[in-house]
N, C-alpha and C positions, 0 to 999 in steps of 0.2 A: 382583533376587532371586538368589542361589548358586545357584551349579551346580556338579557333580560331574562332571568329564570324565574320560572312562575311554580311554585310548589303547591299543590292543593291535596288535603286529603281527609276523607268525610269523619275517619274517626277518631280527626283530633279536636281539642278546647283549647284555652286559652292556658290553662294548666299544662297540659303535654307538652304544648309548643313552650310553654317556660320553662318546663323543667331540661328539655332539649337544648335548649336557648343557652341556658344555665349552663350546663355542661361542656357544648361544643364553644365556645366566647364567653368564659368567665370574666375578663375583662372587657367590657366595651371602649376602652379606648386604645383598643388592641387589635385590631377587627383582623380575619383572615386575610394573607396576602392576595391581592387583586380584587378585594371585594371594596366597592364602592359606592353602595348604597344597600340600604334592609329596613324593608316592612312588613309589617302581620297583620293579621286581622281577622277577624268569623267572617267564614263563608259566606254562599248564600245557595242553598235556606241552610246550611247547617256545615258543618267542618269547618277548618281552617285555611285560610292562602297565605303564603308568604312569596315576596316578590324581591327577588335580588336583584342586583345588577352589577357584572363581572366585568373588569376589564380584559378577559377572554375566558372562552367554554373550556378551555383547558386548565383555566386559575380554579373555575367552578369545580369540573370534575375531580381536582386534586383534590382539592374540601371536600368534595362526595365523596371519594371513595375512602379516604385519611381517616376524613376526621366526622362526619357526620353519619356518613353508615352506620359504623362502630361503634358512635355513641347511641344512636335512635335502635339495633340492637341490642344493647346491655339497657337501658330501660324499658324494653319489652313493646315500643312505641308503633302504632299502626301503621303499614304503608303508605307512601305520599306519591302520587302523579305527577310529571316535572315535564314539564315545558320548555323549552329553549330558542331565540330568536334571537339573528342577531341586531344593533340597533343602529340604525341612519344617521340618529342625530341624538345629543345628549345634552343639555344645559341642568348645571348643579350651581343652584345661588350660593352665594359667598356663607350664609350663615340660612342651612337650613334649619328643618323643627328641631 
């Protein structure tokens, strides 16, 4: 089943999250297996969220534990809060942003 993961964490910018970004999907048209959508953006009032959507928590946590841990480690990157839900219903337009 999809899930919706929601990562927030107060002491990142928009830098952290790129240089993070950068490392774990050098290629964007390459994207991790069972990942099927990603967006970012400043908090509010202040951090970062980024908001996945997995075609299972088990495609998710392989990417967590692989490959995003271990890089957000070796750049020295603040903790993040993560959220997980799974989703009812899911429409992806032919040609999103």
């Amino acid at each position: 089943m999809a899930v919706l993961v929601q990562n927030t964490g107060a002491g990142w910018d928009r830098e952290g999250y790129q240089a993070l970004h950068d490392r774990v999907m050098p290629d964007v048209t390459k994207p991790p297996a069972g990942l099927i959508s990603h967006a970012a953006m400043p908090g509010d009032p202040d951090g970062w969220v980024v908001i996945d959507v997995w075609e299972s928590k088990d495609d998710y946590e392989r990417f967590l534990e692989e490959v995003l841990i271990p890089a957000a480690q070796e750049l020295g990157a603040p903790q993040f809060d993560t959220k997980i839900v799974e989703i009812y219903n899911l429409m992806v337009p032919p040609n999103p942003i």
